[in-house]
N, C-alpha and C positions, 0 to 999 in steps of 0.2 A: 229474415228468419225463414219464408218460402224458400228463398233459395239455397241457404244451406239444405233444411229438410229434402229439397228435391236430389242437390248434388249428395247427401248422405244414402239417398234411396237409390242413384241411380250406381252407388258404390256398391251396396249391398248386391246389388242384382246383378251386378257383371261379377259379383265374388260365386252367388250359387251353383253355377255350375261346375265350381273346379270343388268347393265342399260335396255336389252332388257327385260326382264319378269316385270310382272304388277305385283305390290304386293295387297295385297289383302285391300280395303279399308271399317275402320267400321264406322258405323254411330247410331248416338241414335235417340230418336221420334221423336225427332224436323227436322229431315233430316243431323244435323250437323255430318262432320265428328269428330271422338273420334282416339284416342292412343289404341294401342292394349292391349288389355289387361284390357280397361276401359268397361263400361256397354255400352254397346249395342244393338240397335233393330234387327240391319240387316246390311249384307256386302256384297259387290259388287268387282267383278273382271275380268278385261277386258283382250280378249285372244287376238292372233295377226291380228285377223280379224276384231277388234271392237267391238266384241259383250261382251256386258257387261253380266255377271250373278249374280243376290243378289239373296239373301239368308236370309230367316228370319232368326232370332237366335234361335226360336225353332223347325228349319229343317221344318217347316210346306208348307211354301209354296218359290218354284226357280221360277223366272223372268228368261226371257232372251230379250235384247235388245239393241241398241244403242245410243248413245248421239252425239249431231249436235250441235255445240256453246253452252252445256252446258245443253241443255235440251233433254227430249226423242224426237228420232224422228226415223220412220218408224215402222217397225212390232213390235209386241209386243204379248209376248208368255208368261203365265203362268201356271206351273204346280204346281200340288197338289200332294198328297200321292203315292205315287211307280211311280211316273215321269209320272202320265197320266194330258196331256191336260185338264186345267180348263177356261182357260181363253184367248182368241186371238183376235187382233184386230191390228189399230194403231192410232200412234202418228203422229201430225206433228207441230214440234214447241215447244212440252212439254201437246198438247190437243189433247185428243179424239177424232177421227174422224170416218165418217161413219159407217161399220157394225162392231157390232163387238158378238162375238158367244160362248155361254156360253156352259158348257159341265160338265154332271155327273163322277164319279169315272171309270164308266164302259163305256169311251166313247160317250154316248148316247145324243147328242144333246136337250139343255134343252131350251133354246133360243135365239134370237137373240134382240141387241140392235142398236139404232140410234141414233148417236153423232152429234150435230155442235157446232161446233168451243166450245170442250169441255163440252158440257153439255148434257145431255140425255134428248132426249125426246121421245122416245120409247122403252120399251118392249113387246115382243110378245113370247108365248109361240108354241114351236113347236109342231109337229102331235104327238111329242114321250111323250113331257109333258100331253097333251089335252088328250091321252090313260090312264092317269095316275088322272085322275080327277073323284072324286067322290063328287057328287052331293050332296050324303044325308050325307057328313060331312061338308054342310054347315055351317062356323064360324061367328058369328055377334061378335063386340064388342072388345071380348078377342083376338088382332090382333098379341101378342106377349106373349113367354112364360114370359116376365117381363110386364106388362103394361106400369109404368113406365118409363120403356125404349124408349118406343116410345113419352111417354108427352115429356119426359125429351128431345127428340130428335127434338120433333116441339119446344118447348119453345129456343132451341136453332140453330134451321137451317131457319126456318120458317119465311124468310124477308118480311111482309106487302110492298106494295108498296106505297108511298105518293100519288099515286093515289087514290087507294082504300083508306086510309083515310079521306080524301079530300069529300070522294063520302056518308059519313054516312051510308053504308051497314048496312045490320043485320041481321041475319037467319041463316042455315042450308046450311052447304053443305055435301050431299050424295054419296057415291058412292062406288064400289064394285071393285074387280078385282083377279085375281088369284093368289094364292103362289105357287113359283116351287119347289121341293123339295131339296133346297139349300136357300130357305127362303127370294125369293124374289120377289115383286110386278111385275106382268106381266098383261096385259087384261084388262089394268082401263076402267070401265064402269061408266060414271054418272049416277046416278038416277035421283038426284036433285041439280041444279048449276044452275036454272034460278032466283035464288032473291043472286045471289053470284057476285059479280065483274070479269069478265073477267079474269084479270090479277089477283085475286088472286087465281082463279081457276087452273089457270098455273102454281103457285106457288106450287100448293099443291099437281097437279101433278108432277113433276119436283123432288118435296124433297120425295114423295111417292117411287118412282122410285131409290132413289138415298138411302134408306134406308135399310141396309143390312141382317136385323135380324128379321124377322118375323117370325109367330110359323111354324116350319115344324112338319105336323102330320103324325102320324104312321097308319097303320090299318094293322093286321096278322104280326109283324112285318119289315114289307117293307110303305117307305115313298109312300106317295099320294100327289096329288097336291088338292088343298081346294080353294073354294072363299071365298071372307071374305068381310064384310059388315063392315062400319066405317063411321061415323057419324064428322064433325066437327062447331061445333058451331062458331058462330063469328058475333062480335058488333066494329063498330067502331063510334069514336066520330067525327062530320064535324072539321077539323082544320077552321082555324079562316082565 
């Protein structure tokens, strides 16, 4: 009887450490997990202290962070190319919350953003971007190297309020702000937002802010930060 018990124990214990290690988990665009071996976007694998690390599939960019009942929560740390700092901030619950600090290849603090309860409503560029601003490559119009890309980005993120419907608007809304050399809206200035509704003004800054691809210009080959000037029309009909 000793010796089974002993030979049972001495099975268990050579099994622990392959039940203790995380295996490595994949997943495709939709967030699903996938079978090894199948297509996938990105994989995540959690060490003994919680922290998760994915991985895109094309090494491009490592996360590192934890999950709480299922969603992200607390710090949250992104890197880019050769392990430098891109991205830092947190979670609480699976949303964005307060600052969170964006960062060039070479370290260099490009801006800071402002979360509640998941949604951005500021960026601001630092003294290192603001060094970095040339005046006379002011851009009107051409806001992306696709145009395109940006319609195609409001026709699709761009939710009207049933307020602002309701209200018969119509006019112009103006407004300017800076690209960081990472190609994102920082500095939104209005020009013109008083014949605009309130709440779609918000709207427009909100999807502004939250759109990742704007033109980054070169000058002597080193990026520059640029204002850029952008126009959006808008009619609404009174609902009944």
């Amino acid at each position: 009887m000793r010796a089974l018990t002993l030979i049972t124990l001495l099975l268990i214990s050579s099994l622990l450490p392959l039940f203790g290690q995380n295996d490595t988990i994949y997943f495709n665009r939709r967030g699903k997990s996938v079978k090894p071996g199948k297509k996938y976007e990105y994989k995540e694998a959690t060490d003994a202290t919680g922290v998760v690390t994915r991985i895109t599939k094309d090494n491009t960019y490592t996360t590192k962070f934890k999950y709480q009942s299922g969603e992200i929560h607390g710090k949250y740390t992104e890197y880019s190319h050769k392990d430098s700092v891109e991205l830092i901030g947190e979670y609480k619950e699976g949303l964005r919350v307060g600052e969170w600090q964006g960062f060039d290849l070479d370290k260099n603090l490009l801006y800071t953003e402002s979360y509640l309860e998941g949604k951005i409503v500021l960026r601001k560029a630092s003294d290192y971007s603001l060094s970095l601003y040339d005046s006379a490559e002011t851009k009107n119009s051409n806001v992306t190297g696709d145009p395109q890309a940006w319609i195609n980005f409001q026709r699709a993120n761009f939710k009207i309020p049933a307020a602002v419907y309701k209200s018969g608007d119509e006019g112009a809304l103006i407004y300017e702000f800076l690209v960081t050399t990472d190609g994102k809206a920082c500095n939104i200035n209005w020009i013109n937002k008083n014949t605009a509704h309130p709440l779609f003004a918000q709207e427009v800054l909100m999807k502004t802010l939250q759109f990742q691809d704007f033109l980054i210009t070169y000058k002597e080959g080193k990026r520059i930060v640029v204002r850029l000037e952008t126009r959006l029309s808008f009619s609404m009909n009174k609902g009944k």
